[in-house]
N, C-alpha and C positions, 0 to 999 in steps of 0.2 A: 504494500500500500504506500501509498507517495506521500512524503510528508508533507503539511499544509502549512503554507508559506503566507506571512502577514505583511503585506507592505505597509512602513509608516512615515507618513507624508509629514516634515516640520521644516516651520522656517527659522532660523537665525543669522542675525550679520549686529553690527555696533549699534545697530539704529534703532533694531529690533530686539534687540537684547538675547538672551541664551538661556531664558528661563524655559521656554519648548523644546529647545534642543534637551537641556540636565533631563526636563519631566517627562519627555519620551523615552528618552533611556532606559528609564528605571521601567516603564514598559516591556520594552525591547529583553533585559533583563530576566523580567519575571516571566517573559514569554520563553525566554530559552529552559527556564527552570521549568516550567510546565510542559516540555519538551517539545517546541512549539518554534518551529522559524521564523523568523524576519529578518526583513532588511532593509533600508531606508532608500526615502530622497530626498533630497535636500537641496535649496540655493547656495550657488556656487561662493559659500562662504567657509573660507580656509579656517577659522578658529571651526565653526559647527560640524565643520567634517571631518577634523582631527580629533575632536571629542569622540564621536562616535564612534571612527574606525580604529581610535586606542582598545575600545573596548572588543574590537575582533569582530564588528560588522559591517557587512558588505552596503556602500554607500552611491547611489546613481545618482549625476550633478545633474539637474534641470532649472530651467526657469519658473519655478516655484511662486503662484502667484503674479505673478508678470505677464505672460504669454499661459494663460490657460486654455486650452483646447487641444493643443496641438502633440505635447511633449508627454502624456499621461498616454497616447494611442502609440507613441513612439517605445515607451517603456511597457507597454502592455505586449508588444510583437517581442520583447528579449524575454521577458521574464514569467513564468507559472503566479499568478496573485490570487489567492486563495479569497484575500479580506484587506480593504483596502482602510489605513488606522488614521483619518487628517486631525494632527493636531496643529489648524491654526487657525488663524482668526479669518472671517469673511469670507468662505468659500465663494467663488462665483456659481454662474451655472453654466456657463463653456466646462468649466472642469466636471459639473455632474453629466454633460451632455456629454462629452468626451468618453465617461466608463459605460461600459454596456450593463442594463437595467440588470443582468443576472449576477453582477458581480457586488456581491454587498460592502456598505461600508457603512464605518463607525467616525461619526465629528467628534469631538472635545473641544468643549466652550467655544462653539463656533455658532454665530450668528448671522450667516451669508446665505444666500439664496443657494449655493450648492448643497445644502441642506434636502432639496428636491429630491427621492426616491430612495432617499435613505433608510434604512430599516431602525435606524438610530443614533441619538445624540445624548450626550454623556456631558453634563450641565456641573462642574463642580465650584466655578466662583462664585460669589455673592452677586458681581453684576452683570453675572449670565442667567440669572435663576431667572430672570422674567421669559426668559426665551422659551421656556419651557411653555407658554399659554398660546401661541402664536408657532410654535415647530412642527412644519410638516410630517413631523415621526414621530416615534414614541421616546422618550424620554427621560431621562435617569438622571436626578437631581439630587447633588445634596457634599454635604463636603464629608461626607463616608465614601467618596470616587476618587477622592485627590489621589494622583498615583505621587505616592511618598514612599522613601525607604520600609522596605516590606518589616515589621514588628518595632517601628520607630517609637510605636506609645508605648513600649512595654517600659523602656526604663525613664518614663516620667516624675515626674518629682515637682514640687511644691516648693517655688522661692520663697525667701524669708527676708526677713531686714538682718543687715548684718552691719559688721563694720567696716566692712570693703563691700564696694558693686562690683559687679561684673558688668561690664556695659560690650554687647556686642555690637559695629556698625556694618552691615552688609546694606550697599547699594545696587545692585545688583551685578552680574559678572564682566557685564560693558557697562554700566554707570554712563548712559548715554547723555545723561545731561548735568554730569557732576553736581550730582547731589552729596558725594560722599566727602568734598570740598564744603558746601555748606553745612552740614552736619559737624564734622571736627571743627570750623569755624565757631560755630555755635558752643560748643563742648568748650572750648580754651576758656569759654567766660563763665563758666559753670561752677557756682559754689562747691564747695565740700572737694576740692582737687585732689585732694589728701587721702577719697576715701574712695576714688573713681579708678576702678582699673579698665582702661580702654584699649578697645582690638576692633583693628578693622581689616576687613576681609574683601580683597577686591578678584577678580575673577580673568580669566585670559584676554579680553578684550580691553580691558582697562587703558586708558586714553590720558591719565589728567596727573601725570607723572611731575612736569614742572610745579604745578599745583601744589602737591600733597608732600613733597620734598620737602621746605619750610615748613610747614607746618607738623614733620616728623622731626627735624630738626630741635623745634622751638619745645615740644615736647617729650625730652626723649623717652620718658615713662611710657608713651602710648607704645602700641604694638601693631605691625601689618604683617599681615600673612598675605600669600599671593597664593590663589591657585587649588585650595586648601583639597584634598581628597574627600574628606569626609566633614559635611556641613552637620550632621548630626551629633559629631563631637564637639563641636562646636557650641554646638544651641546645649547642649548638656552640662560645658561648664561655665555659662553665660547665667546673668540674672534677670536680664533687661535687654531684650534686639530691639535698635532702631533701623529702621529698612523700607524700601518702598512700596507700596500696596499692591504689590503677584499676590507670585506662591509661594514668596518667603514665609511673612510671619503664622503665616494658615501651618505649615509644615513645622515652623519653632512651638508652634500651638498645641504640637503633639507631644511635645515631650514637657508641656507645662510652663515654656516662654512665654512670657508675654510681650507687646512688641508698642514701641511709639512708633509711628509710621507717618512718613514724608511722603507724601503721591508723587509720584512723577509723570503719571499719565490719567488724563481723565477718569476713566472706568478706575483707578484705583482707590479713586475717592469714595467712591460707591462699597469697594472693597473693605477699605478703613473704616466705613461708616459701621458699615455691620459688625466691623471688629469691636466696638467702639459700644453701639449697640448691644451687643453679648456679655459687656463687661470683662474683656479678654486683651483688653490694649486701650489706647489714646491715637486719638488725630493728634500730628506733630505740627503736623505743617502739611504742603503744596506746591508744586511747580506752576507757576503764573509765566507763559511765556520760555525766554533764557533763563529765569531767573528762578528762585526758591524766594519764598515766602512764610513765616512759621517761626513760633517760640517753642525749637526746640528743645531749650535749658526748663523751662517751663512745665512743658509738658513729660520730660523726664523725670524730675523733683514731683511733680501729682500722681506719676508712678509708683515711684520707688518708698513713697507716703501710702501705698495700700496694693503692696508686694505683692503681701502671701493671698489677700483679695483677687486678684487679678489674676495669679498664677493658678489660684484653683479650677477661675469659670477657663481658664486659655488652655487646659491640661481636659477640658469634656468636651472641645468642639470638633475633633477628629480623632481616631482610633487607628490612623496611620495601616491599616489596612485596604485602603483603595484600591493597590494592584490587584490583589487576590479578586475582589466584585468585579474589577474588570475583563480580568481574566477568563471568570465566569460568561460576563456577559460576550464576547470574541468568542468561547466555546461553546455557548448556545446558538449563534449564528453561524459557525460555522457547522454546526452540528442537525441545523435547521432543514 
């Protein structure tokens, strides 16, 4: 019997940042554990395809997004696609019209018209959950699908006041609009210096090196890690992530992080809102434009004033099992 092969469509490049490329992976991952193939495409961006194929998957460069119609019929004549997996934002409907009706596929937080003939869409942000009343398919909502490190809630744990913070800053892994500049800007003016252990984590794409040099300089206490392997150890021996409204603090949220959050992008205001909303984090601030906007010394200090509060409701809002449901649900459809 031939084994059944999952292709999974993501975008990333600096602009678009590499949060799709990290959270298909862990897909990609879980699928080889469930004994289960894939292989990727991806736009012809050198960081999102060295990611991937580090990890020993076969990677086809297309104009992803761009020229949709043509390039899905083109890789459909080289390759066996069992189940076609788009994690990205906006499908059109050249790319639905391009797969033949018999060939199923699965969106992720995608709200585009390529949505059409879908057997299903996989609903895990906060400001995708409306898409759910208005999706041509059936529908699976809720942040029990976030595909996060598989058993990541197991070693959660409950922040506390203490006499040192842990303060983590992840902007994301292209920090497209140097937010991770305004945040350590913010932080230098920050009471209590004495009691502040600060790490920041910037990722392969990172861009704002003139930047962030001085201001490693002026503090040499603080700490940068580049590149880091495992973000989970990370949020483990952290007390407090400040980060922009993805998939970050949703994913800190499982092992009991609570997060201040800086938007960088519309929709993640909407993201932080519900954080916020849950009692699981603080709106920090927002990107207006070039620019950041936001008292994040502020909103860290109303933090770290009701810890162990915070750290409890951000430790019930994901069970870091998502792969597993999704997994299920690609085996159901394929099995259909």
């Amino acid at each position: 019997m031939q084994k059944r092969a999952v292709l999974i469509c993501v975008e990333g490049s600096h602009s678009k940042g590499l949060g799709h490329v990290y959270r298909s992976l862990r897909l990609a991952r879980a699928l080889r554990t469930a004994g289960i193939s894939s292989f990727f495409v991806a736009n012809d961006d050198i960081t999102s395809c060295n990611i991937l194929r580090m990890e020993g998957f076969e990677v086809f460069i297309a104009p992803v997004g761009e020229k949709d119609g043509q390039w899905e019929r083109d890789l459909l004549a080289q390759r066996q696609i069992n189940l076609w997996w788009n994690d990205r934002l906006d499908t059109t409907l050249a790319h639905a019209q391009a797969l033949p009706p018999e060939l199923p596929r699965i969106h992720m937080d995608d709200a585009g018209a390529g949505l059409l003939g879908a057997p299903a869409v996989v609903l895990t942000m906060p400001c995708h959950f409306t898409v759910a009343r208005k999706a041509p398919c059936p529908a699976f909502v809720g942040l029990e699908y976030m595909l996060l490190e598989e058993n990541l809630g197991l070693s959660k744990y409950v922040r506390k006041e203490d006499k040192q913070w842990r303060i983590l800053v992840s902007m994301g892994g292209s920090d497209t609009w140097g937010g991770s500049i305004f945040v350590l800007r913010c932080l230098a003016h920050a009471r209590w210096q004495d009691r502040l252990s600060i790490t920041l984590i910037t990722g392969a794409g990172y861009s704002h090196e003139n930047q962030l040099r001085p201001l490693l300089a002026a503090h040499p206490a603080w700490r940068r890690k580049a590149c880091v392997p495992d973000m989970a150890t990370e949020f483990l021996q952290s007390d407090l992530l400040i980060c922009t409204g993805g998939m970050t603090p949703f994913e800190a949220a499982a092992t009991g992080l609570p997060a201040c959050i800086v938007a960088s992008e519309p929709h993640e205001e909407d993201n932080a809102a519900f954080l916020e909303q849950q009692g699981a984090g603080f709106v920090g601030g927002r990107r207006k434009g070039n620019y950041f906007e936001g008292n994040v010394v502020l909103v860290m200090e109303r933090s770290l004033s009701s810890l162990e509060n915070i750290s409890k409701k951000a430790g019930t809002l994901c069970d870091g099992m998502g792969c597993s449901r999704c997994i299920n649900i690609i085996k159901g459809i394929l099995h259909a």
